[in-house]
C-alpha positions in Angstrom: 123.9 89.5 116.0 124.1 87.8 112.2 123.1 84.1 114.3 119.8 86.3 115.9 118.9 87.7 111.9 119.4 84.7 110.3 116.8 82.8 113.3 114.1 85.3 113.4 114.1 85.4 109.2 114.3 81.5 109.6 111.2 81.6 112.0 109.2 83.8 110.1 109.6 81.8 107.0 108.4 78.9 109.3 105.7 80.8 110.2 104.4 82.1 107.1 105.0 79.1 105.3 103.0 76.8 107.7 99.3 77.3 106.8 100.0 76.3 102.6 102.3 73.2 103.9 99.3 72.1 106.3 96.8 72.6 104.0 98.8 70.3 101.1 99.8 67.8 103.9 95.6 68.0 104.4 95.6 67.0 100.6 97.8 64.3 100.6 96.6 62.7 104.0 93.1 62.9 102.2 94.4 60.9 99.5 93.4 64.0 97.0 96.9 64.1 95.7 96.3 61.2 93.8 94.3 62.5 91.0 94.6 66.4 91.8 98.4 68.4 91.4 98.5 72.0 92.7 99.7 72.8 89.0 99.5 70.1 87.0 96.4 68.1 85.9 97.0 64.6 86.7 93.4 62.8 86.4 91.5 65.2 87.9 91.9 69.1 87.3 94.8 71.4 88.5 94.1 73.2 91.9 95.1 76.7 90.0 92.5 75.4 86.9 89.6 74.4 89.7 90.2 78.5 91.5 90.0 79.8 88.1 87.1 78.1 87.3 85.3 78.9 90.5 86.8 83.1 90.4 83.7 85.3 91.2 81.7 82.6 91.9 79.9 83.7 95.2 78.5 80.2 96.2 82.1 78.3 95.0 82.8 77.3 98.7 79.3 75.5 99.1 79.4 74.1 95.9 83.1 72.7 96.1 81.8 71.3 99.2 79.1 69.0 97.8 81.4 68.0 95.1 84.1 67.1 97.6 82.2 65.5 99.8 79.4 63.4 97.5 81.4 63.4 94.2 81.2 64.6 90.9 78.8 61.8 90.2 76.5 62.9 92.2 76.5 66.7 90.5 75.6 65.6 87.4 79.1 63.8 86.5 80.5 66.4 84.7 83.9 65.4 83.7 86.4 67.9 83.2 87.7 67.1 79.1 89.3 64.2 80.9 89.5 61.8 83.1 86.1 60.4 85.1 84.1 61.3 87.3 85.5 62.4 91.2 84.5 59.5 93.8 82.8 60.4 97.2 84.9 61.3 99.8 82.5 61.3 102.7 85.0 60.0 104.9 86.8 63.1 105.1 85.6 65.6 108.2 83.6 68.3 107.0 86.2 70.5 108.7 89.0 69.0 106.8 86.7 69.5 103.8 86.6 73.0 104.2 89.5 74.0 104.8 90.3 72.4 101.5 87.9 73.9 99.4 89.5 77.0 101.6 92.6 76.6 99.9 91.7 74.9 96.7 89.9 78.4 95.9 92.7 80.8 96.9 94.5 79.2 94.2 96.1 76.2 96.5 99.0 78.6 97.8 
């Protein structure tokens, strides 16, 4: 009976913690991991600073997804009190790109 617990609490941890794991494995196969930490401002902006920033803001998705997509350069090249500029990443599926922004704004759980 313990063995039976201990798998189904194992599975559901599995289970619940699957969608933020693929979503940050999403980050880091889009190479976004390399100026951007969940918590931690590396070059670019925090995750947690970028969902604080965006809070309330009813057209966030859409315009995280032009930023994302064509760059910060191409918004204007607003540079957040550090750092440059984000490059393009139009190589990245539109898909991918949304379920990014997806998590990016639900504070990169």
């Amino acid at each position: 009976m313990k063995h039976i617990i201990t798998a189904a609490l194992t599975a559901a941890a599995v289970l619940v913690a699957t969608p933020a794991s693929a979503d940050l494995a999403l980050a880091k196969k889009s190479n976004c991991m390399a100026c951007h930490g969940v918590d931690k401002k590396l070059v670019g902006p925090a995750y947690k600073d970028v969902a604080k920033k965006y809070a309330g803001d009813k057209n966030a998705e859409a315009r995280m997804f032009d930023r994302v997509k064509k760059g910060t350069g191409a918004t204007g090249g607003e540079v957040w009190k550090m750092g440059s500029p984000m490059p393009p990443n139009a190589a990245v599926k539109d898909d991918d790109v949304k379920k990014l922004v997806k998590w990016i704004l639900d504070g990169a759980k």
